[in-house]
N, C-alpha and C positions, 0 to 999 in steps of 0.2 A: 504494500500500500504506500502511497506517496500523499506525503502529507506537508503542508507549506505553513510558514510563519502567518497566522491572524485568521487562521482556520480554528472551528470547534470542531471536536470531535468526540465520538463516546469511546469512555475509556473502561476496559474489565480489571477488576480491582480486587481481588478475592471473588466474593458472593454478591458484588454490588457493582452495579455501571453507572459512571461519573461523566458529568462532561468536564473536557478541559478547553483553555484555548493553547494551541501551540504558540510557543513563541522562541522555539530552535531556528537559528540564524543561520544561514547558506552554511558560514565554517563549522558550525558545532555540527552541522548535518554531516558535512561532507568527512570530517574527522570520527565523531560516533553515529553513523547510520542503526545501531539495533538499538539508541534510545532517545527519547524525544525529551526536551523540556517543556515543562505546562505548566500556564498559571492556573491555579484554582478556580474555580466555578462555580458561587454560591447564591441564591437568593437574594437578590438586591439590598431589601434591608439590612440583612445580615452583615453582608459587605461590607457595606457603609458601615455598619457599625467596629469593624476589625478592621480597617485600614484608609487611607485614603488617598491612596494607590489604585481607585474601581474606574474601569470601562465596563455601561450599559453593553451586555451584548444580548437582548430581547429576550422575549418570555419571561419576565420578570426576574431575570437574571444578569449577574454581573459578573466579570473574572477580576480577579484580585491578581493585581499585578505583582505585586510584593511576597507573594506566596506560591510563589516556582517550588516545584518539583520535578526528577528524572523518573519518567514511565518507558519499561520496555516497548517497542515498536511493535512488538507481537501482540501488545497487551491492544491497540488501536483497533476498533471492531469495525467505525464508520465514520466518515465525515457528515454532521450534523448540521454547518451552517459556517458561513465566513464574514468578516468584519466591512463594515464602511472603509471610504478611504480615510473618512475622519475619524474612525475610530482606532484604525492601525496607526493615525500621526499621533495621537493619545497616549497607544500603547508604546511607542516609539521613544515619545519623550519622557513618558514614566519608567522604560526602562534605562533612560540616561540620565536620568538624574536618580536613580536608585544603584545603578551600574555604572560609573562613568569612566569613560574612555578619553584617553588623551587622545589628540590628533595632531 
C-alpha cells in the first residue's frame, strides 16, 4: 500500500482500528519504508483539550499534531480520506515549529 504525507488512514492496533493522519516525509519514507509516522486522531473536543497543536480533519474529528507515533506499514488497512491544501500548510507549520529545522 502507498501511503503519502496529509493522508488518513485506518490503522489495526491490536483488537481496535484507529484513524491516523500520516505525516512521514518523502526521506523518513524513502529510508524506513515498513513504518509510517502518524499523528493521532481524536474527537475534536478532546483534542483541543490535550494540545494545541489540532488540524480539523472532519467528522468531528481532529489529529493532534504533537502526538506522533511509528505504526508498522503492515498495520495500514485503508486510506480513509486526505487533507485540504490548507490544512496540510497547518500541518506543515505545526510540525516546524514543534520540529524545527535549520536551513
Amino acid at each position: 500500500m502507498s501511503h503519502r504525507f496529509g493522508e488518513l488512514w485506518s490503522v489495526q492496533l491490536g483488537d481496535r482500528d484507529e484513524v491516523r493522519l500520516v505525516v512521514t516525509g518523502d526521506f523518513y519514507h524513502t529510508l524506513y519504508n515498513d513504518n509510517v509516522l502518524t499523528a493521532h486522531v481524536e474527537a475534536t473536543d478532546l483534542a483541543h483539550a490535550l494540545t494545541a497543536f489540532v488540524v480539523d480533519v472532519g467528522e468531528g474529528r481532529a489529529a493532534m499534531i504533537d502526538r506522533i507515533s511509528t505504526v508498522a506499514a503492515v498495520r495500514l488497512k485503508g486510506k480513509v480520506g486526505d487533507l485540504s491544501e490548507a490544512q496540510l500548510d497547518a500541518v506543515r507549520g505545526m510540525l516546524g515549529t514543534i520540529f524545527p529545522i535549520p536551513r
